[in-house]
C-alpha positions in Angstrom: 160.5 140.5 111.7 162.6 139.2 108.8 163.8 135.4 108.9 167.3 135.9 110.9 169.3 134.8 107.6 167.8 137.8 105.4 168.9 139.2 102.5 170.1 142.0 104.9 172.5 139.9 106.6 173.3 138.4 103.4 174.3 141.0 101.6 176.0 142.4 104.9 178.6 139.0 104.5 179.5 138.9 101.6 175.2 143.2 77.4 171.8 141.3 78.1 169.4 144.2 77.3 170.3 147.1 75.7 171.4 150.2 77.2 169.3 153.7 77.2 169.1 156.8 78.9 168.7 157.2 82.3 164.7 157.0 83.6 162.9 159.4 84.5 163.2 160.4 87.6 161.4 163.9 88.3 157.7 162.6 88.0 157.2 162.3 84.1 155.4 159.0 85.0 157.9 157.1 81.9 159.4 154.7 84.7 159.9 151.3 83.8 157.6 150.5 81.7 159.9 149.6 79.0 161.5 147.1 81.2 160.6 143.3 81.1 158.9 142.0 84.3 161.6 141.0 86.9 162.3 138.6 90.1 164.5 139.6 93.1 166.6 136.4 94.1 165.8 137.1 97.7 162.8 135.4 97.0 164.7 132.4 96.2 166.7 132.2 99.1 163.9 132.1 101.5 162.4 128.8 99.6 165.8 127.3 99.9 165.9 127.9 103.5 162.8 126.8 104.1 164.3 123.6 102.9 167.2 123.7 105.1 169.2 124.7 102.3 172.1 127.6 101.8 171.1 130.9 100.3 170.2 130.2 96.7 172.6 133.1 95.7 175.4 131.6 97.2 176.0 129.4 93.9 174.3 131.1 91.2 176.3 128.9 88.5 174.0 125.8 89.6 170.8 127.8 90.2 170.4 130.2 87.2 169.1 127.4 84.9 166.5 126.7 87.5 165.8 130.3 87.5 165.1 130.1 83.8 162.6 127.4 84.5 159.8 130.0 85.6 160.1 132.2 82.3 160.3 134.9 84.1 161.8 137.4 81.5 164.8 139.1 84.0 166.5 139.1 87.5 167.5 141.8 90.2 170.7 140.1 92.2 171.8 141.5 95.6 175.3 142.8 94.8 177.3 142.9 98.0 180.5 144.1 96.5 182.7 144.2 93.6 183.7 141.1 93.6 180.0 139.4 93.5 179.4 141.4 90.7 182.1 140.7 88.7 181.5 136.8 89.1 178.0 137.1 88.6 177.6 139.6 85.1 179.4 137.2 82.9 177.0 134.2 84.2 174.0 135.9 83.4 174.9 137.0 80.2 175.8 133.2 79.5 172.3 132.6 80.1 170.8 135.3 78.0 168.9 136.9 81.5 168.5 140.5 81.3 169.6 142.7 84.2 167.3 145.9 84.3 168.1 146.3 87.9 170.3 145.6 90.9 170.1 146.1 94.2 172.7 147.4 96.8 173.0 148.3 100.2 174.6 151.4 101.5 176.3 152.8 104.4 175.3 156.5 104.5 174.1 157.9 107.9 177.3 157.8 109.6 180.4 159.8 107.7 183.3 157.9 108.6 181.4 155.1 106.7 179.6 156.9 104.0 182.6 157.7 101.7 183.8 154.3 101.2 179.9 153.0 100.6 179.6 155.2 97.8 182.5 154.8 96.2 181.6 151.0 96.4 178.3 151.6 95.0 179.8 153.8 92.1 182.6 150.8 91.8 180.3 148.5 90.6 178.1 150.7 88.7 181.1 151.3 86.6 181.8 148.0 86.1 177.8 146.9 85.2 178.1 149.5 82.9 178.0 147.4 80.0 175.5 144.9 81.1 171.8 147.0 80.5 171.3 148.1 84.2 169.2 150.9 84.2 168.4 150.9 88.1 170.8 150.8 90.9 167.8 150.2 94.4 169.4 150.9 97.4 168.5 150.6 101.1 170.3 152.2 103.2 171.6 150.3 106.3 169.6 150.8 109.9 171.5 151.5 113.2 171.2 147.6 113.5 169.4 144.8 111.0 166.5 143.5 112.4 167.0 146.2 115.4 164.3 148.6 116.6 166.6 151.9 117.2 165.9 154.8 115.3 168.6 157.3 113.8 168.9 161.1 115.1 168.1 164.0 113.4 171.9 164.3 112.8 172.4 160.7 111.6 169.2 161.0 108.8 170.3 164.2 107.9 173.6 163.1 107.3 172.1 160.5 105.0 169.8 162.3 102.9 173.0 164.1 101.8 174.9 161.3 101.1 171.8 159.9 99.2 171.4 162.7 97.2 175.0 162.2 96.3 175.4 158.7 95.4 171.9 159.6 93.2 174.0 162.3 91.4 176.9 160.4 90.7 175.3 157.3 89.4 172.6 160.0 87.3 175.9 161.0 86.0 176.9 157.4 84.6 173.3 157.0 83.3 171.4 155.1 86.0 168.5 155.4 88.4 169.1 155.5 92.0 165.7 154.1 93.6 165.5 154.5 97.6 164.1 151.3 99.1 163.2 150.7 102.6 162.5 147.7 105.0 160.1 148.5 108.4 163.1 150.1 110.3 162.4 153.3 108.8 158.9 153.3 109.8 159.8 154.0 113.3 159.4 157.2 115.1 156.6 158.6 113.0 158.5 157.5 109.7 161.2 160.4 110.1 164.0 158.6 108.2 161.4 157.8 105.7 159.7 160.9 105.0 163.0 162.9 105.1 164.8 160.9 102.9 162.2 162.3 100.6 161.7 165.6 101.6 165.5 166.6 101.7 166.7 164.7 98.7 166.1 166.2 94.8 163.6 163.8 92.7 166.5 164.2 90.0 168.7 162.1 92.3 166.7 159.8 93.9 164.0 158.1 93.0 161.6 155.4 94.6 161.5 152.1 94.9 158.3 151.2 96.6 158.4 147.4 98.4 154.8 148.1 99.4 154.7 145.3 102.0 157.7 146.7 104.3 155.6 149.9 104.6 152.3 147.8 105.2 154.8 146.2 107.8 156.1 148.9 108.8 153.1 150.5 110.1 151.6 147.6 111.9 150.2 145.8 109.1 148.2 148.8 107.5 146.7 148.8 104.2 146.3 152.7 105.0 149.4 153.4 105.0 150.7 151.8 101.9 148.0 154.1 100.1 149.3 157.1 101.8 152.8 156.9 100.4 151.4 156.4 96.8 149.5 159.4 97.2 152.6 161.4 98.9 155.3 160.0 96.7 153.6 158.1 93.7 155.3 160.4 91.1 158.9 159.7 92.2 158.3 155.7 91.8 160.6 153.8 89.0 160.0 150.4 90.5 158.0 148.2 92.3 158.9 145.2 94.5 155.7 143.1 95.0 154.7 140.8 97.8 151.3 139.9 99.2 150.7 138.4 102.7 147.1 136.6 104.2 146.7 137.9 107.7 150.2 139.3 108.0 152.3 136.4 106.7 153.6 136.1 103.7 151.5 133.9 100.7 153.5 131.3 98.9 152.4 133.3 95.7 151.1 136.3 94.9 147.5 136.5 94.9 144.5 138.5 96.9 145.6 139.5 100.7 146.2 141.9 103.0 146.6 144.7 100.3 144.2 145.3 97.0 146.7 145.2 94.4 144.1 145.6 92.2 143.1 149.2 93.7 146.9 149.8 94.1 147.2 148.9 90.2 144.7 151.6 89.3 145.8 154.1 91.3 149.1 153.9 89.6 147.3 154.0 86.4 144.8 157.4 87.3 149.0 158.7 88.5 150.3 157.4 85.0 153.4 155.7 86.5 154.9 152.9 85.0 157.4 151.7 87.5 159.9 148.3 86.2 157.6 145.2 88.2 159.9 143.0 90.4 158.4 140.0 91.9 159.4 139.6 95.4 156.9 137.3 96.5 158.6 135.6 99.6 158.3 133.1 102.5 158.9 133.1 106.0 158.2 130.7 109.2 154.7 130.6 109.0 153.9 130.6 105.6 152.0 127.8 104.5 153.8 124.9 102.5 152.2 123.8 99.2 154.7 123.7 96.5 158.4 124.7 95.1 160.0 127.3 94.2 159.4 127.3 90.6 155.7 126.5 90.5 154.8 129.6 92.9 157.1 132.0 90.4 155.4 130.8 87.3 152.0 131.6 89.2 153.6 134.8 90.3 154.6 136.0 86.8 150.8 135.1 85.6 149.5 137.2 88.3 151.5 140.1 88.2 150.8 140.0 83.9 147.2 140.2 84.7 147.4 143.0 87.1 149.5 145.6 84.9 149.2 144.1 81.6 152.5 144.1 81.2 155.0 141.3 79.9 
């Protein structure tokens, strides 16, 4: 399971590119590919707690220049509400860091809840208008973070429609809803998973694949992280990318449990392009060998090898 302060619990608590169209989102295979590689800061709050640190995004006006450090071209934030959002746009535009992407989590399986999520969602949205972001990645929230119950039938159904929703209105605005998932949604033969894409239209939501939460997921299979590329490859428009060596997450991203290098191809052979986030993280057992900023800069270079992209 995920370190107990996770971006999960995180996010619970609390014009730098230019903007274009909405991305495809219907299998066209255009994705990202126009996008420059980015880093999710979740990354960089599990160095800093492995430091004994606070989360790293807690005080992104002393951390950003650190950030910039790595050359990493752009960022995906957390955005827990409004209010983070507005503090933080203005900062990274200061700093001249591009913004492709955010990520969000959402409310949706139970209605009572779901209402006020969206409009949330769509609150910010409205405000980043201005700022480039092209991708709004959302994961909607489990029965309990870090838990191991499973939603009904009537609780993912209720979902996928809300889903489908939020992906509508934010199409509307000009962004890309991408559905992300952790290894909750794995459970019970994947049902949440699998019916969020069955019973949700490709035009409103697409996929963001974070390929080590399904290898997770589904007790550490290689297998199955293949399986979803070949089931829902087409409806990927971004990639969160983390490698582990015998389960546990790798300081940097490198060879390991899953060939990124077969994975790379197959995308190729499928002609998607996703948008490339680095989410190379680390956890208790991962072994200690250097900072934060030396295992990005090795992340970018490996991740520009693989897809030959900048």
């Amino acid at each position: 399971m995920e370190n107990t302060k996770s971006r999960r619990n995180f996010l619970g608590k609390m014009a730098a590119i230019p903007f274009v169209p909405i991305l495809s989102a219907s299998g066209s295979g255009q994705g990202g590919s126009d996008l420059p590689i980015s880093c999710n800061t979740y990354n960089w709050d599990t160095f800093a707690w492995r430091e004994g640190k606070k989360s790293w995004t807690e005080n992104p006006e002393a951390n950003l220049a650190q950030f910039k450090e790595t050359g990493i071209p752009a960022i995906e934030f957390g955005l827990p509400d409004f209010a983070y959002a507005k503090r933080l746009m203005p900062l990274l535009k200061q700093h001249g860091i591009p913004v492709p992407s955010v990520y969000v989590n959402s409310n949706l399986h139970k209605p009572s809840e779901a209402d006020l999520s969206i409009a949330t969602v769509l609150e910010i949205a409205d405000h980043l208008k201005d700022f480039g972001v092209r991708i709004f990645v959302t994961n909607p929230s489990p029965i309990k973070w870090g838990g191991t119950e499973a939603k009904s039938d009537t609780e993912i159904r209720e979902q996928a429609k809300n889903l489908d929703q939020l992906g509508a209105e934010l199409r509307r605005r000009g962004i890309t809803l991408a559905y992300h998932t952790h290894d909750t949604e794995m459970l019970a033969g994947a049902r949440e998973f699998h019916h969020m894409f069955q019973n949700t239209s490709p035009k409103n939501v697409s996929f963001c694949y974070d390929t080590h939460w399904v290898f997770r997921g589904s007790q550490n299979s290689e297998a199955a992280v293949f399986d979803v590329l070949k089931m829902y490859g087409k409806r990927i428009v971004e990639l969160h990318l983390r490698q582990s060596v015998g389960g546990v997450w790798s300081e940097t991203f490198d060879k390991g449990d899953i060939d990124y290098q077969r994975f790379a191809k197959e995308l190729s052979k499928m002609k998607v392009k996703p948008h490339l986030v680095i989410e190379q993280c680390v956890e208790e057992k991962t072994q200690k060998t250097m900072g934060v900023v030396e295992a990005h800069r090795l992340n970018l270079q490996a991740v520009r090898e693989l897809f030959g992209r900048q």
